[in-house]
ROZAPA-500114 format. One record per residue (C-alpha): x, y, z; residue in one letter. Coordinates in Angstrom, 3 decimals, always signed. Layout:
N
+----------+----------+----------+---+
:        X :        Y :        Z : r :
+----------+----------+----------+---+
:        X :        Y :        Z : a :
...
+----------+----------+----------+---+
! end
This chain:
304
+----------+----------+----------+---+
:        X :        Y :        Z : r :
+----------+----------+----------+---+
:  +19.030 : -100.126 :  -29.364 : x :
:  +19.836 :  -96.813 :  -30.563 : x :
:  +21.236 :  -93.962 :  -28.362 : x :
:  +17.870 :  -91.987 :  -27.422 : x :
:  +16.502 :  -95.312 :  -25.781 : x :
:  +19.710 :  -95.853 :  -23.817 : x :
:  +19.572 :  -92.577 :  -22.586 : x :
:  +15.852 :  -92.751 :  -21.464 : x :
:  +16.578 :  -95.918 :  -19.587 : x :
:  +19.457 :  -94.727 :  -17.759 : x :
:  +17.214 :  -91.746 :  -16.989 : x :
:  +14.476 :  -94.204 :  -15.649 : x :
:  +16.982 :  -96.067 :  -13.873 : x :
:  +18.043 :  -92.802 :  -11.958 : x :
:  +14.894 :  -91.852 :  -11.502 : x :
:  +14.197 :  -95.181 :   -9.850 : x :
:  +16.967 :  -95.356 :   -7.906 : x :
:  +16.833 :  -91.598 :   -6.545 : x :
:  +13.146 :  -92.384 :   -6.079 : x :
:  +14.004 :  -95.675 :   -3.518 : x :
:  +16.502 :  -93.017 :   -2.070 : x :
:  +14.055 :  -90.573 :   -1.076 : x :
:  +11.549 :  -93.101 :   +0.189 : x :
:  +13.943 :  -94.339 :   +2.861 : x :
:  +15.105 :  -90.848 :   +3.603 : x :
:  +11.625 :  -89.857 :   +4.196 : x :
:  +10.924 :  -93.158 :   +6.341 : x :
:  +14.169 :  -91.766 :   +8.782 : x :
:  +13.170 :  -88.598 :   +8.499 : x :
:   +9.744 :  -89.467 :  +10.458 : x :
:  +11.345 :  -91.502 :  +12.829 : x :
:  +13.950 :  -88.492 :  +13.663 : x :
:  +10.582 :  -86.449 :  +13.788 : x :
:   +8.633 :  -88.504 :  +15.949 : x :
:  +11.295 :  -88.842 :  +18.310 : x :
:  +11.915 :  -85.175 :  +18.958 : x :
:   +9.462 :  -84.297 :  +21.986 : x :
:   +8.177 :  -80.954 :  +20.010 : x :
:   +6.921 :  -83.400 :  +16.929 : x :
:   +4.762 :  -85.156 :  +19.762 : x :
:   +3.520 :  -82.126 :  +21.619 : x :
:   +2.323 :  -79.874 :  +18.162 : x :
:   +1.252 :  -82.772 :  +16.557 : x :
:   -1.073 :  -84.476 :  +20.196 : x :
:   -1.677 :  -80.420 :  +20.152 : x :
:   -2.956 :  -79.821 :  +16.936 : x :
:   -5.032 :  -83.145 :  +16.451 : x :
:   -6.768 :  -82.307 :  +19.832 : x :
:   -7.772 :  -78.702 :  +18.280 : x :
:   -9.096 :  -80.037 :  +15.181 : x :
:  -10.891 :  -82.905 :  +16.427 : x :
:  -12.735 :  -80.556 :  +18.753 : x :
:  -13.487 :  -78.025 :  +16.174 : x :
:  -14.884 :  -80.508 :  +13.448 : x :
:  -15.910 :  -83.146 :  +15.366 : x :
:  -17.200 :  -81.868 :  +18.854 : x :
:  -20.178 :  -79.983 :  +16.894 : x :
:  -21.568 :  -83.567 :  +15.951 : x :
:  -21.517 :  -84.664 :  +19.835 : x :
:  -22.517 :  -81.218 :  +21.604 : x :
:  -25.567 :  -80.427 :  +19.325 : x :
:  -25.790 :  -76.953 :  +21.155 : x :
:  -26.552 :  -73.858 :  +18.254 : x :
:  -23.880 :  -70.578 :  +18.183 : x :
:  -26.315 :  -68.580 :  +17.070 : x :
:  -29.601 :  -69.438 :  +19.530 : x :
:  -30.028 :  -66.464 :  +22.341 : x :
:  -30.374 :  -66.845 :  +25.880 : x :
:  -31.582 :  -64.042 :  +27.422 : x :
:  -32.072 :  -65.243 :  +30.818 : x :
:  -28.375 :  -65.730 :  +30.501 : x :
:  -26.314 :  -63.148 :  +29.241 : x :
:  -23.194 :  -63.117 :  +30.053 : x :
:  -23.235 :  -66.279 :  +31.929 : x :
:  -20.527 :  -67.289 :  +34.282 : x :
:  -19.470 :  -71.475 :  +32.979 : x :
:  -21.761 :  -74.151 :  +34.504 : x :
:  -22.654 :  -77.197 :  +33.423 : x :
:  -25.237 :  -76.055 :  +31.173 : x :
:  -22.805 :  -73.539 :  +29.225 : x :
:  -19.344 :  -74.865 :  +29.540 : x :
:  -17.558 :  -71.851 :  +28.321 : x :
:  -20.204 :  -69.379 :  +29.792 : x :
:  -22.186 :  -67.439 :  +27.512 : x :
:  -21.518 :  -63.880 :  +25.581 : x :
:  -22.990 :  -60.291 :  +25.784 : x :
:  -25.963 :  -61.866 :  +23.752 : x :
:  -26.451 :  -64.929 :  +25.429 : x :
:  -25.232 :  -67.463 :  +22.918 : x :
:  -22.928 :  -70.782 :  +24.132 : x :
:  -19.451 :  -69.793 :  +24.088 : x :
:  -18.147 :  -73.529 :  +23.869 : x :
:  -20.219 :  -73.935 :  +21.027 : x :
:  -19.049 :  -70.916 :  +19.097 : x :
:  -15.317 :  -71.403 :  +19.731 : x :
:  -15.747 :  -75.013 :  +18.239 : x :
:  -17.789 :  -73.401 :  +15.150 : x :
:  -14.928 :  -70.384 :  +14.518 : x :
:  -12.275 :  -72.813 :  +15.044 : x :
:  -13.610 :  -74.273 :  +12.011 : x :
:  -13.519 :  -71.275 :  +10.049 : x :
:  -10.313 :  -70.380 :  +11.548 : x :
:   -8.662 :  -73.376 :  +10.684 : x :
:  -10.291 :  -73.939 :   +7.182 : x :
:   -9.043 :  -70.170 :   +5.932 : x :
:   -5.675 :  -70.696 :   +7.062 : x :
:   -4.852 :  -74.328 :   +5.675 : x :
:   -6.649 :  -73.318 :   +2.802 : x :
:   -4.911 :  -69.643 :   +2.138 : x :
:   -1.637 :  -71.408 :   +3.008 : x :
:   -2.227 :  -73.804 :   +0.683 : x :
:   -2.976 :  -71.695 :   -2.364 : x :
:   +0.347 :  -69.707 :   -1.326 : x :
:   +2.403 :  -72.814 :   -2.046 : x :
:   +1.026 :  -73.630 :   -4.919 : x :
:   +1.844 :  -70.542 :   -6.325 : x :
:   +4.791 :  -69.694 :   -4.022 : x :
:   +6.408 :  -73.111 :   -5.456 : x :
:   +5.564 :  -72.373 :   -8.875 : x :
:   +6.526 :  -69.050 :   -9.283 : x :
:  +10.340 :  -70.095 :   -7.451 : x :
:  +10.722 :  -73.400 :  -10.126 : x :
:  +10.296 :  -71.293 :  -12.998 : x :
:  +12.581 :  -68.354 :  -11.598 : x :
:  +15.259 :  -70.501 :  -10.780 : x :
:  +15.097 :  -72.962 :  -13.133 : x :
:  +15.136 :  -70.488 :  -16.351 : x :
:  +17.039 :  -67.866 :  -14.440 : x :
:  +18.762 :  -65.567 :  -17.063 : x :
:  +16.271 :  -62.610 :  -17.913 : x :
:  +13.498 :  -64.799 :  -16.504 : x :
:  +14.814 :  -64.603 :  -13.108 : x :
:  +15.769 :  -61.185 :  -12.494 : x :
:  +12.615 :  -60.089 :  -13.559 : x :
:  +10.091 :  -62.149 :  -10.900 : x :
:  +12.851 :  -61.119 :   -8.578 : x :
:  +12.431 :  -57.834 :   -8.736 : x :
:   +8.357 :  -58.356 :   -8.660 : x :
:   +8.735 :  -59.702 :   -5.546 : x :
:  +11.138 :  -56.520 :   -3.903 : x :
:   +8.646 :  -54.315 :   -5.176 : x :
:   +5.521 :  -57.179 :   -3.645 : x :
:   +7.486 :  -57.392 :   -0.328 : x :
:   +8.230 :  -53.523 :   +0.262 : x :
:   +4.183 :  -53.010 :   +0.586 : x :
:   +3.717 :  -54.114 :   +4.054 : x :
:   +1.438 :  -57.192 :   +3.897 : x :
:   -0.777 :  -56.718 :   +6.888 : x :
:   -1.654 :  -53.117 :   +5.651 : x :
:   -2.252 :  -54.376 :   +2.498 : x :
:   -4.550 :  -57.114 :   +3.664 : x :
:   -6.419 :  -54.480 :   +5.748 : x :
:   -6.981 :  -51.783 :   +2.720 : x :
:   -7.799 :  -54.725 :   +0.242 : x :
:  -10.548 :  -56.316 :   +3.138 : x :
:  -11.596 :  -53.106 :   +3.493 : x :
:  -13.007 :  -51.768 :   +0.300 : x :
:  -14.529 :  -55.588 :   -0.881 : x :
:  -17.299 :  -57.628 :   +1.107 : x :
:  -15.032 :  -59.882 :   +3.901 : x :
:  -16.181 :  -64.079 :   +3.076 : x :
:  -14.056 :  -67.110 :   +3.339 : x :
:  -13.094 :  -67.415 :   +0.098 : x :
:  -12.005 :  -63.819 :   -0.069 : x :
:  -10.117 :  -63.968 :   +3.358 : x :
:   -8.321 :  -67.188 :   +1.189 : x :
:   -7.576 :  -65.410 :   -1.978 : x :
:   -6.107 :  -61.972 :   -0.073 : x :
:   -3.688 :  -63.901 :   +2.682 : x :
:   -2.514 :  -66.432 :   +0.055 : x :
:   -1.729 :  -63.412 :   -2.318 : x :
:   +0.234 :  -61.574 :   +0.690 : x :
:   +1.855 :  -64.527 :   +1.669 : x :
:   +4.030 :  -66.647 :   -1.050 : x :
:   +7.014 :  -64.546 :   -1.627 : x :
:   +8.665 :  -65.882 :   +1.068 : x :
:   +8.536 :  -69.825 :   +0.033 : x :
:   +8.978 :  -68.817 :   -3.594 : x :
:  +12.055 :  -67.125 :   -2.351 : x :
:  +13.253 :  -70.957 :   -1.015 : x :
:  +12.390 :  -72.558 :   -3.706 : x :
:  +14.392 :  -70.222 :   -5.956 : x :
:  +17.702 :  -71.276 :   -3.603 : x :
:  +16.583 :  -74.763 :   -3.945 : x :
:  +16.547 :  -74.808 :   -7.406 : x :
:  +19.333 :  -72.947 :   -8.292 : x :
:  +21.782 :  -75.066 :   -6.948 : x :
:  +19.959 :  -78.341 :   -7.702 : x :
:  +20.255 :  -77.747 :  -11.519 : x :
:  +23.678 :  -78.094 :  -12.175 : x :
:  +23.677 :  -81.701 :  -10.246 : x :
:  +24.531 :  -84.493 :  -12.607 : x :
:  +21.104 :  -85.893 :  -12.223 : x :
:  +19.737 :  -82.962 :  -13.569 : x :
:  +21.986 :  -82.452 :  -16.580 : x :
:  +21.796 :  -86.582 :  -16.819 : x :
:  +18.306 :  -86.041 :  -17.491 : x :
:  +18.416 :  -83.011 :  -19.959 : x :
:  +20.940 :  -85.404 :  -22.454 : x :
:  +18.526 :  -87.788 :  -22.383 : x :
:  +15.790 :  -85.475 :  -23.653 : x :
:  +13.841 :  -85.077 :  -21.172 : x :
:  +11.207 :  -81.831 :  -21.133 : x :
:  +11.905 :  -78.904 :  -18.747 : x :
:   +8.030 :  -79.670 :  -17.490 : x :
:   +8.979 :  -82.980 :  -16.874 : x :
:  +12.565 :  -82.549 :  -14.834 : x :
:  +10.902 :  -79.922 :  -12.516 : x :
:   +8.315 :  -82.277 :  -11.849 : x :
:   +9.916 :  -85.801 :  -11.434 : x :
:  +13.397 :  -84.277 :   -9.975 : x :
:  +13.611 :  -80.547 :   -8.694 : x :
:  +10.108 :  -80.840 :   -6.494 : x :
:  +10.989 :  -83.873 :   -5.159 : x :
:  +14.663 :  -82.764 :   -4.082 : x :
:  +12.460 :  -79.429 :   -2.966 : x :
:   +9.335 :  -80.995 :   -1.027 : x :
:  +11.937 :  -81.066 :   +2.227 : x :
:  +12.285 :  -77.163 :   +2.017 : x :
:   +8.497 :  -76.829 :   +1.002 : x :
:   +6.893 :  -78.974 :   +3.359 : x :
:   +9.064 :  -77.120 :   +6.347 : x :
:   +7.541 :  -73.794 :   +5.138 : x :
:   +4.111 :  -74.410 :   +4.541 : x :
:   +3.934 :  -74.960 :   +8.150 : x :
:   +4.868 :  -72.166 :   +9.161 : x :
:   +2.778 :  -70.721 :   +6.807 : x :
:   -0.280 :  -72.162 :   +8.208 : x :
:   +0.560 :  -70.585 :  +11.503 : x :
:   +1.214 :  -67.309 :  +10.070 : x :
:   -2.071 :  -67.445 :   +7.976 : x :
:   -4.108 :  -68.114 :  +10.870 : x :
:   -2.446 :  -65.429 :  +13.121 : x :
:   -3.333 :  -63.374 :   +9.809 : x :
:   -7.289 :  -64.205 :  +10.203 : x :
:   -7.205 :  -64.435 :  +13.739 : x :
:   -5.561 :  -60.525 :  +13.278 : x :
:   -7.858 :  -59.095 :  +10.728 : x :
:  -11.003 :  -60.259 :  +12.504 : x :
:   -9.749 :  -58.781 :  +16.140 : x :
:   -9.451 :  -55.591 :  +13.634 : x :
:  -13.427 :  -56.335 :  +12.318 : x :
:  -12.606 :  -56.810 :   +8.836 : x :
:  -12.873 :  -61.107 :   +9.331 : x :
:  -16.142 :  -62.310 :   +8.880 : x :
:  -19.085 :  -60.419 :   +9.053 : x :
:  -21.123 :  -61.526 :  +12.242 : x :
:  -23.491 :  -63.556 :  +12.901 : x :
:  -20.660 :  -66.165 :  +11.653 : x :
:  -17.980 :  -66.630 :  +14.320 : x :
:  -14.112 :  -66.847 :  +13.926 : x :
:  -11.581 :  -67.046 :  +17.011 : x :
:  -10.155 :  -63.320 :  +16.482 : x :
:  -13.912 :  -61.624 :  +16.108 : x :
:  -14.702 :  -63.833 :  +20.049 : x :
:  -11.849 :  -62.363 :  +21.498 : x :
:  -12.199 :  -58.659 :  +19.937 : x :
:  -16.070 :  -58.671 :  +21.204 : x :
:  -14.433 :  -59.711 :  +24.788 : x :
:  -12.604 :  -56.937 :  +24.999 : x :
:  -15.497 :  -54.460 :  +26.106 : x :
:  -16.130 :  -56.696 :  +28.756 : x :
:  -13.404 :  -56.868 :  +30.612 : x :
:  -13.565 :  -54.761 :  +33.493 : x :
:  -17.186 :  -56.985 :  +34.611 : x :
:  -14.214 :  -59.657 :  +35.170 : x :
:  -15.933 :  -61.849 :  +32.237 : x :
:  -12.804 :  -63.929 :  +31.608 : x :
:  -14.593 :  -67.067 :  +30.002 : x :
:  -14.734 :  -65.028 :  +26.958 : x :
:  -11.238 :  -63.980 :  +26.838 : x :
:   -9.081 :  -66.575 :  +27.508 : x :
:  -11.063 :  -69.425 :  +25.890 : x :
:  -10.593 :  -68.103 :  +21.942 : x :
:   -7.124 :  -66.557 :  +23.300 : x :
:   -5.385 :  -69.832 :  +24.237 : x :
:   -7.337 :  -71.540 :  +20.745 : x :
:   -5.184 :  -69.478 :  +18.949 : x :
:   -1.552 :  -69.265 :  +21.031 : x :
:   -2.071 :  -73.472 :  +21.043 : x :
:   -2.887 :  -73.697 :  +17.391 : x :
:   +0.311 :  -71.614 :  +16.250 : x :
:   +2.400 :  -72.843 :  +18.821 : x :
:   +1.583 :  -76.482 :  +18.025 : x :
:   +1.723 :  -75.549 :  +13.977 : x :
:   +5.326 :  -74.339 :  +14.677 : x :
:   +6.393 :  -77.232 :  +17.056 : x :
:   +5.811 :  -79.557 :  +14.070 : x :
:   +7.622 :  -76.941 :  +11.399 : x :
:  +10.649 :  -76.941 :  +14.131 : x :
:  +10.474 :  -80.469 :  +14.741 : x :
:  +10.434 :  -81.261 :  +10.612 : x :
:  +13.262 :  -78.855 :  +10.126 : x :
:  +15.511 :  -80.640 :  +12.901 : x :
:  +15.166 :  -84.144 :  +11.158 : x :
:  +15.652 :  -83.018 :   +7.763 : x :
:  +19.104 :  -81.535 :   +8.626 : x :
:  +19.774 :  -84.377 :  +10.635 : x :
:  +19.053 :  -86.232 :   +7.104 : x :
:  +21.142 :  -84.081 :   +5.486 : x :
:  +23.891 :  -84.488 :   +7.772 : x :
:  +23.816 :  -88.094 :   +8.093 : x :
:  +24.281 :  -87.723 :   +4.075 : x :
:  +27.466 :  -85.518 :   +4.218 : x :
+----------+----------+----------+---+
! end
């Protein structure tokens, strides 16, 4: 057995044993999680909202966009739950349809922000050198243009869709967790694990994947939480402003900027209904971040 091949399987064994490691970590880490009263209420919170947005549609067959003109403006009853709007259409039935889009833009933008967020950190930390001051200094020059005025000029002179609404909040919004994951790295490369695994041979492509995200996906799982709460305040924001969705299509910021003319006739039904949508989605969105954040430095204490 020459000395390559006893390097590779010490590096396996490592690997193996740093993987058991992290399994059992993770396994306390959800029972610190689930015991922490926030972790119950954003996660009971959360489930509730997205289980009436995607699957109240299939039981309350009711259209968004049919028109009652007999009742405009319609005070609740049984007939229209949440009342009805300026042109007559269900209320309950449109807050259940823009939740959907609400909630599908911001998982979605926040995911594509980590993605590249994460990416862009690895490979600035991990290189570091020349490599590293330079997409450092892209991102002081991305973060001194203030996102939301960014977002607002970009939505402004290109046709608003979901995609779009993905591609500009995502691009606004991952120099914050590629800032982490810098930190992360950086002091996870000089561990013996690491340098264990670059005598043995192994590529750069392969450490960052089978050591430094794993060692990472604490710090990156903790942020893309609050991520997802600060990407749907983002669409929730822009469409108040009317550069979301074009209408017909509803969205839980557009429903509470069209209630806003309507106030003084005391039409509350379409006020607070999208309003507390969105104050329960980010507040349950950041219970969970909170709660995750208190059992993984529990974790880390518990290892010290």
């Amino acid at each position: 057995m020459n000395v390559s091949t006893q390097l590779h399987e010490q590096e396996n064994s490592t690997t193996l044993s740093l993987t058991k490691v992290h399994v059992s970590g993770w396994i306390r880490v959800l029972r610190i999680f689930w015991h922490n009263p926030l972790a119950k209420a954003g996660t009971v919170g959360l489930v509730f909202l997205i289980v009436l947005c995607f699957a109240g549609p299939l039981f309350y067959r009711v259209s968004p966009y049919q028109t009652h003109l007999t009742a405009i403006l319609h005070a609740p009853t049984f007939s229209f739950p949440l009342g009805t709007n300026n042109l007559g259409r269900n209320e309950l039935a449109r807050l259940m349809l823009g939740g959907q889009t609400s909630l599908e833009v911001g998982f979605s933008a926040a995911a594509a922000a980590m993605i590249f967020g994460v990416i862009y950190g690895m490979i600035s930390g991990f290189y570091g050198g020349w490599t590293d001051i330079i997409l450092m200094r892209i991102i002081d020059l991305l973060r001194s243009i203030p996102s939301l005025f960014l977002l607002i000029f970009l939505d402004s002179v290109v046709r608003p869709s979901a995609v779009l609404l993905v591609l500009l909040i995502s691009l606004t919004s991952w120099h914050g967790v590629s800032r982490l994951v810098r930190g992360e790295v950086l002091s996870l490369k000089n561990e013996p694990f690491v340098e264990a695994a670059h005598i043995a041979g192994a590529s750069r492509t392969r450490i960052i994947i089978k050591h430094l995200i794993p060692n990472t996906f604490g710090t990156i799982l903790v942020a893309a939480t609050f991520m997802v709460a600060d990407a749907v305040l983002l669409v929730a924001g822009l469409s108040f402003l009317g550069l979301g969705l074009p209408p017909p299509a509803p969205n839980w910021g557009a429903m509470l900027a069209s209630s806003m003319a309507y106030l003084p006739d005391n039409t509350w039904w379409l006020v607070y209904p999208p309003g507390l949508a969105i104050l329960f989605t980010v507040l349950s969105i950041n219970f969970i971040g909170d709660a995750l954040r208190v059992a993984l430095d529990k974790r880390l204490d518990r290892r010290k």
